[in-house]
Every structure is written in C-alpha cells, then in structure tokens.
C-alpha positions in Angstrom: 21.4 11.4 -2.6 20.7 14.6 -3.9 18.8 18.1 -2.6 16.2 18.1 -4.9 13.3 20.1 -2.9 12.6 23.1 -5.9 11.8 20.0 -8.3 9.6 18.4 -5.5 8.1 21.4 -5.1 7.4 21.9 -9.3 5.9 18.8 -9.7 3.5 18.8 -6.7 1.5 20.9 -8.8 1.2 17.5 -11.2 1.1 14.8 -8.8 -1.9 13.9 -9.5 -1.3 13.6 -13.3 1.4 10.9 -13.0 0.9 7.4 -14.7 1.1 5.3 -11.2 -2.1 6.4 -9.6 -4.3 7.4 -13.0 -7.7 8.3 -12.3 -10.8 6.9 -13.3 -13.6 8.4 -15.6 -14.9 10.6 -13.1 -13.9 8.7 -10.2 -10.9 9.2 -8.2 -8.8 7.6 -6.2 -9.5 10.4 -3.7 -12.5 9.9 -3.7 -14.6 8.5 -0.2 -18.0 7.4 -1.1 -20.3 7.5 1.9 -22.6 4.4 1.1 -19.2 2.1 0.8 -18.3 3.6 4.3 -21.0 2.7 6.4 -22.3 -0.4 4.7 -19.1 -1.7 5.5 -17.0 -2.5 8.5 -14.0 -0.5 7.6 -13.7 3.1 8.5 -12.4 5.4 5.5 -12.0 8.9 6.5 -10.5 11.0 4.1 -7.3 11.7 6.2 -6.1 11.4 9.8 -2.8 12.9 11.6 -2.1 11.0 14.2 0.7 9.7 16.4 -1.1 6.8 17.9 -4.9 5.3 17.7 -5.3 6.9 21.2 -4.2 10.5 20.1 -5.8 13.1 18.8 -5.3 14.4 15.1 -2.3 16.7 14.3 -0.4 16.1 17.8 3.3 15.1 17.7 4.5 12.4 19.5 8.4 12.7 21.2 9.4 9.6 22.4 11.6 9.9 25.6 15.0 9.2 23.7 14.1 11.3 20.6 16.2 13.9 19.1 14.6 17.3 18.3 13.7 16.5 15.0 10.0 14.9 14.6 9.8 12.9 11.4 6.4 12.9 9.5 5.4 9.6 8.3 2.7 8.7 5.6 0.8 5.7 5.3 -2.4 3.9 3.6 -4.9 2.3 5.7 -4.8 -0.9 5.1 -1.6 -3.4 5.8 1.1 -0.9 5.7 -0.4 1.4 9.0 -1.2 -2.3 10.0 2.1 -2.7 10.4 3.1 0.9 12.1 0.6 0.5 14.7 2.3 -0.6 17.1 4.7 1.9 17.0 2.6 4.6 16.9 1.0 3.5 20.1 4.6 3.5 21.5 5.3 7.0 20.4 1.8 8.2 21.9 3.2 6.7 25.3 6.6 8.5 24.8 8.4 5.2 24.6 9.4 5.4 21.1 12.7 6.5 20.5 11.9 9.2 17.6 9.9 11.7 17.1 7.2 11.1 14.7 3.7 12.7 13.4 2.0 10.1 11.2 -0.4 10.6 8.5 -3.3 7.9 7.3 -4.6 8.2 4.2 -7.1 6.4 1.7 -5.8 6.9 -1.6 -2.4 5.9 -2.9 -2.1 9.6 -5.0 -2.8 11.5 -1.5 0.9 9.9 0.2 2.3 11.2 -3.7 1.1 14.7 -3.4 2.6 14.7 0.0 5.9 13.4 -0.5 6.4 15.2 -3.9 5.3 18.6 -2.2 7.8 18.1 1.1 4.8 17.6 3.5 6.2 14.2 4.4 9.6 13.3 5.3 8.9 9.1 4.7 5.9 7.4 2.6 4.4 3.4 2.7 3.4 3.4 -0.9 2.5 1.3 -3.4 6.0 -0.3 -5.3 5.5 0.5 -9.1 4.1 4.3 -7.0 8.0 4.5 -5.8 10.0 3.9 -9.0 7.4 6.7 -10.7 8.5 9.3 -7.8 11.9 8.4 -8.3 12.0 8.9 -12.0 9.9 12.6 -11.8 12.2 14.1 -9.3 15.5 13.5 -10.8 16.2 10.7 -8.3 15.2 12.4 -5.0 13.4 9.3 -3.3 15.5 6.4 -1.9 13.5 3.0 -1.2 14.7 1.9 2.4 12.5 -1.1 2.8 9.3 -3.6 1.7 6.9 -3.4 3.7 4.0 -5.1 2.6 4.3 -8.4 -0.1 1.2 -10.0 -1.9 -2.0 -8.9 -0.3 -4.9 -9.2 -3.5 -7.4 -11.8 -4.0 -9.8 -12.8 -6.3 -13.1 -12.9 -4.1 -16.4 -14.5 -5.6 -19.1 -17.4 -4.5 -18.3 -18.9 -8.1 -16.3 -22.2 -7.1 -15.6 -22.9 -11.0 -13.1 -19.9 -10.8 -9.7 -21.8 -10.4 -7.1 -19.8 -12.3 -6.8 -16.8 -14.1 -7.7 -18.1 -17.8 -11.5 -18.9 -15.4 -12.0 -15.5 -15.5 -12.3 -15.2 -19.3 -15.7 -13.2 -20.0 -16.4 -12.1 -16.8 -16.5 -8.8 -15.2 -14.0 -8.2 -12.2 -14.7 -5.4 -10.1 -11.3 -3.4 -8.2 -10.0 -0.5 -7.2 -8.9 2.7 -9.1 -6.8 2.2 -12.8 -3.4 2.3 -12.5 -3.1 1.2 -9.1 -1.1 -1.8 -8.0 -4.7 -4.1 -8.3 -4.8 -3.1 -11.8 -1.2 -4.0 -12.7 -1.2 -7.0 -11.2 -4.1 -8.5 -13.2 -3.5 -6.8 -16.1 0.2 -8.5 -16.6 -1.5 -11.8 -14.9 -4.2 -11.7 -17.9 -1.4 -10.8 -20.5 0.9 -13.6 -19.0 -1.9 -16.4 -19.8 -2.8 -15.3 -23.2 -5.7 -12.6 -22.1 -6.0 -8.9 -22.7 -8.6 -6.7 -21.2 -10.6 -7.1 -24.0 -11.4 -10.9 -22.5 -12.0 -9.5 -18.9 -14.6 -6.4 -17.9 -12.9 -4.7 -15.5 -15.0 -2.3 -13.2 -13.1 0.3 -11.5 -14.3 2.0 -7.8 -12.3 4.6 -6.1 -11.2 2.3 -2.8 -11.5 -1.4 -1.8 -14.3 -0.4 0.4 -17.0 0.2 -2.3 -15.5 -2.8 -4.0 -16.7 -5.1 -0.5 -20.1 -3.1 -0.6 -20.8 -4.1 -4.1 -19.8 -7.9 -2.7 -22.6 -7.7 0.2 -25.3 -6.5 -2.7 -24.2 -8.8 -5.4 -23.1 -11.8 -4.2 -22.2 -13.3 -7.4 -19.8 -10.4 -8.5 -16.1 -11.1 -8.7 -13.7 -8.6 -6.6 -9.9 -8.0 -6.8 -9.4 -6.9 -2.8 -6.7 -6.0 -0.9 -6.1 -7.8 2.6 -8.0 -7.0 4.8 -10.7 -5.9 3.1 -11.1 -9.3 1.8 -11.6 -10.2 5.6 -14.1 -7.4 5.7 -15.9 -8.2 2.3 -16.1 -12.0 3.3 -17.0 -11.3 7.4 -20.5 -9.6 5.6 -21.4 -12.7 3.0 -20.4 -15.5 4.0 -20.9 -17.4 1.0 -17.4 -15.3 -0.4 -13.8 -16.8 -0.8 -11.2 -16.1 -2.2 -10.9 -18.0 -5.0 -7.4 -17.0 -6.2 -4.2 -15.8 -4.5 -2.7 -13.0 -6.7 0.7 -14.0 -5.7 0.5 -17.6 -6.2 -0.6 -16.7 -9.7 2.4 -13.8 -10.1 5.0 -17.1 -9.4 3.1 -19.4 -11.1 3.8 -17.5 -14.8 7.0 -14.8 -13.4 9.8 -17.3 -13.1 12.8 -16.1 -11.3 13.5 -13.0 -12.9 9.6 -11.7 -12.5 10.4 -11.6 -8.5 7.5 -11.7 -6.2 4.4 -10.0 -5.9 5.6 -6.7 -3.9 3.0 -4.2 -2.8 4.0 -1.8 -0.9 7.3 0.1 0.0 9.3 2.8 2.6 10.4 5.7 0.8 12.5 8.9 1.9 13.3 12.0 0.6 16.7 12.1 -0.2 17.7 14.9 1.0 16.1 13.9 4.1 18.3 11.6 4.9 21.5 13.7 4.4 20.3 16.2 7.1 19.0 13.1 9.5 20.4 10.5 9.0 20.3 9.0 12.7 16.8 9.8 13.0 15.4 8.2 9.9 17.8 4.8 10.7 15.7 5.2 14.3 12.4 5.2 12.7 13.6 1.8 10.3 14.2 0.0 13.3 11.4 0.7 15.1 9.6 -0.2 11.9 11.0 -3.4 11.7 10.3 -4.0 15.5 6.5 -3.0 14.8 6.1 -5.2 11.8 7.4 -8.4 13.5 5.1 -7.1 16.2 1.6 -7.2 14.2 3.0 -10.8 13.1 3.8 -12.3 16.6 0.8 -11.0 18.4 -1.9 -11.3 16.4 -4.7 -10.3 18.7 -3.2 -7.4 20.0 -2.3 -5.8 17.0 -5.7 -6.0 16.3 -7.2 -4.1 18.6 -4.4 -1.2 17.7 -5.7 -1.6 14.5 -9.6 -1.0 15.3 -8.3 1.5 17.4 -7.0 3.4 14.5 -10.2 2.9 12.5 -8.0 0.5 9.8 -10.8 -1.6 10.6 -14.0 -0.8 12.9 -13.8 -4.6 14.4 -10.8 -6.2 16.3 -12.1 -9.8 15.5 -12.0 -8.7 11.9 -8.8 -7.7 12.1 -7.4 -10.8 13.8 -8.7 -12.6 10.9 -7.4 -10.4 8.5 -3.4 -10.0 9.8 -2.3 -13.0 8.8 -3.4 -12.8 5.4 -1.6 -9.6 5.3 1.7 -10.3 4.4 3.2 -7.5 6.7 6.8 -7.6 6.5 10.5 -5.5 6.6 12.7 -6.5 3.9 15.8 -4.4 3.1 19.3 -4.6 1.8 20.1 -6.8 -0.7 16.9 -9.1 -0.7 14.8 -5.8 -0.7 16.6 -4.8 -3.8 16.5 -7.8 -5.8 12.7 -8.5 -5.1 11.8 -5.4 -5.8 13.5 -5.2 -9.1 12.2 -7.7 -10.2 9.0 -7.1 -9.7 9.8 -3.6 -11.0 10.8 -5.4 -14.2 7.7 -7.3 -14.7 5.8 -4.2 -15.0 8.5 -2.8 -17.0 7.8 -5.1 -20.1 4.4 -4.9 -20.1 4.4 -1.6 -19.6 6.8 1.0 -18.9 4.9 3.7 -17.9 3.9 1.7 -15.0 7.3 2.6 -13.4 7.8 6.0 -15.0 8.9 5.7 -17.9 12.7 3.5 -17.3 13.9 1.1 -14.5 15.2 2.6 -11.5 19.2 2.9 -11.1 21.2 1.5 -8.5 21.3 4.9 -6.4 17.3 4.6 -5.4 17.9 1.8 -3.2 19.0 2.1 0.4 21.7 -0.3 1.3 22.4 -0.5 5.0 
C-alpha cells in the first residue's frame, strides 16, 4: 500500500469532476432540496458529525479499550450508516473498542471529496465510486469489505410493468447521473436490447425528491434505493415495487457479471500502514454491527430514526430487511465485486475510471 497523501491532496481540488458521481444539468448531487425534505419522511441534512444518534455533532467517541488514535469514518444515509448504527451508539457509550468520529452525508461525491482530500480515514461508498478513487490516486484506496448488496427498485402503481423490456417508452425518474441507480439501469436497458433513447430518464439530486415526486404523481415510475422505497411507498399506498434491480442484474449477468454490489469500505492506504490494529478494530466491529441491524430488526430501527436515516422507526423496521445490509470480505468480497466491476467495465469504462482495478486494491485478511 503506498503513501500517496500529496496526490490525494491534488486531486481534491477535482473531486467533483470525476466520472463516478457526474453532475446533472444544474443539479447536483449535493444538492438538498427543501420541498423533498419535509414532504417526506426521511430527514436529509446536508451533513452530520456524529459518533452516535444520541451525540452531538463534531464530538469524538473513545471507546474504553481504544488506542489513541480516533478513526474518522464516512458514510451515506441510507443502508450503509444503517448498518454502522449500532456501533456508533456503542462508541457514544464508550463500549466500542476504537476510537471513531463518523460523518453522514447525502451525496455520494461529498464521502469522495473527503477521502481524496485526507478528511477521512475510511469511506461506505458506492462500488463503481471505489475503483474510480483507486484509479485517480495511483492506487491509494484499498477495498476492505461490501457492505451493502442490491438495494434499487422499480417503484410505480402500473401492474403491467413486469420486466425491464415493460419499461420501453416510459419515463423513469432516479437519482443523480452517474451514480450507481444510473449504471445499473443503463447496463440493465443495454442488456435487453434498449438504449436510453427507448427510456426517459429524469434525474433529481437524492432519492428523497425522487419519493416526493411519487406522493404527487402517483403514476410516475421511480428507481429508489432501500429504504426510501419503504418511505416512498409508506406515503402512497397504491406503490410497489414492481421490479427488483438485482433479480434483473442475474437474470441477464450470468456468472461472470457477479451480483448487484452497492456499496463498499474503503481505506486510505497509507492509513492502514500507520494503523493497522485500529482499522482491523473498526472492521470487526463493523461486521458485529451489520449482523446486528439484521438480527434485531426493531431495535436497529429506532437507532436508525435516532440518527435521522429515517424520521420513523416503524418505517425503518419495514425498510431493513429490504436492505441488503451485509459484511463480505476476503475472497468472496473480491470476486463479487470484480465482477460486478466488470459488468460496468464493458459497457462502459469510464464507469470505473478508466481500467479494472489490480489485485493490490483489495484487502485480503
């Protein structure tokens, strides 16, 4: 792993500009639009430093068998803090056993800014996100872990949509272009004959203006995330989700296309040569918080509300187990992931930066 800080520094200045989180029009990723955010039951403040949902912003949490060093963590709301919550209300208690100060954000190209520029020691991003990073800074990201698998759905009242090929001459509504939504549907529509040309897509700037455009027009079609299709569907009930994104990935990717990975852990590499022990700490308590959110549902869900991931705990105990939180590393984690990586490869390969990741980004335990 290599000390590549001066080129993470250079390119913060461009973060923005890389292919994996591309802005729209004069939208952006960034961007919080107040209507979305109140209309809906999913809070989306711009950013939040936090340690636990309990804590207040920018305090550091020492667990009681932490070393000195306090790692600072990244994450998205959505699934991937879903699945950190539980740690961080461990490490607000001082029963974690690191030291952490964790970071929620609302935008994909925030946690890339961050991790680029040094203000984060480890990032949950989105997968095709990771491979970019990797590839711009000379190899100075490792992957450690999956985090998060399929979460996206097709959400509409229309019960005639059935597959992908149903979606011919319709207009789809998702979050920003050239984020994971986009990618997915993009090779999904190329992968049953279909180019973008057959299917309007309508880009917002986050999920949660995608679920208020659901409660106004009831017969628009959304690609969501989990769990704002929990969120989208909890205020119209005459939505469902009509197709499962990674049913559809399998359906056409065979073996080789891997499954439908969302999100990721990344470290800096350098990082991980200085602190080793402290970032193999924070990956098992990671796993430990995953299988949590998994194994008690209703629980985790208040964590989550408590966060602000999403205002309502009944919400979010709908929405977990359609979340797909997970912790897969090692060898599985590595060919999933490439595969995956590979998919987007050949339809694209600017959708990974540019060339397939070598062996040395991924962190084998």
């Amino acid at each position: 792993m290599k000390k590549v800080l001066p080129v993470l520094m250079a390119l913060a200045m461009t973060a923005a500009a890389l292919t994996g989180c591309a802005k729209s029009g004069s939208e952006t990723a960034a961007e919080t639009t107040t209507a979305a955010a109140t209309e809906t039951a999913a809070e989306t403040t711009e950013e939040e430093t936090t340690t636990a949902p309990e804590t207040e912003a920018g305090t550091e949490s020492t667990g009681a068998a932490s070393s000195d060093f306090t790692l600072r963590v990244g994450s998205l709301k959505g699934p991937t803090s879903m699945g950190l919550v539980e740690l961080m209300d461990q490490a607000s208690k001082g029963e974690a056993k690191g030291s952490y100060e964790f970071t929620m954000v609302t935008a994909a190209d925030e946690l890339l800014g961050k991790i680029v520029s040094g203000d984060l020691d480890i990032a949950l991003v989105p997968s095709n996100m990771a491979s970019i990073i990797f590839n711009k800074t000379n190899h100075g990201v490792n992957v450690l872990n999956i985090n998060t698998l399929g979460v996206l759905y097709v959400v509409s009242s229309d019960d005639s949509i059935k597959s992908i090929a149903d979606l011919k001459g319709k207009t789809v509504y998702l979050t920003g272009k050239g984020t994971t939504p986009d990618y997915a549907l993009q090779y999904l529509l190329k992968a049953n004959g279909m180019t973008t040309d057959d299917v309007t897509l309508e880009y917002k700037s986050e999920p949660t203006e995608v679920a208020a455009l659901l409660k106004e027009k009831p017969d628009a079609i959304g690609l969501l995330p989990q769990p704002f299709v929990t969120v989208a569907m909890a205020q119209n009930d005459t939505l469902k989700m009509v197709l499962d994104l990674t049913r559809e990935w399998e359906a056409v990717s065979g073996e080789d296309g891997g499954s439908l990975v969302t999100g990721v852990t990344i470290c800096r590499g350098e990082l991980f040569e200085e602190h080793s022990d402290a970032v193999k700490t924070f990956m098992e308590e990671q796993k430990a918080s995953a299988a949590f959110a998994n194994e008690n549902v209703a629980e985790t869900a208040k964590l989550v509300a408590a966060a602000g991931i999403i205002e309502k705990a009944p919400v979010a105990e709908k929405a977990i187990p359609y979340c797909s939180i997970t912790y897969i590393d090692g060898s599985d984690m590595k060919n999933m992931l490439y595969g995956y990586l590979s998919a987007l490869y050949e339809m694209d390969p600017t959708t990974v930066g540019g060339e397939l990741p070598t062996k040395d980004f991924f962190y084998m335990p």
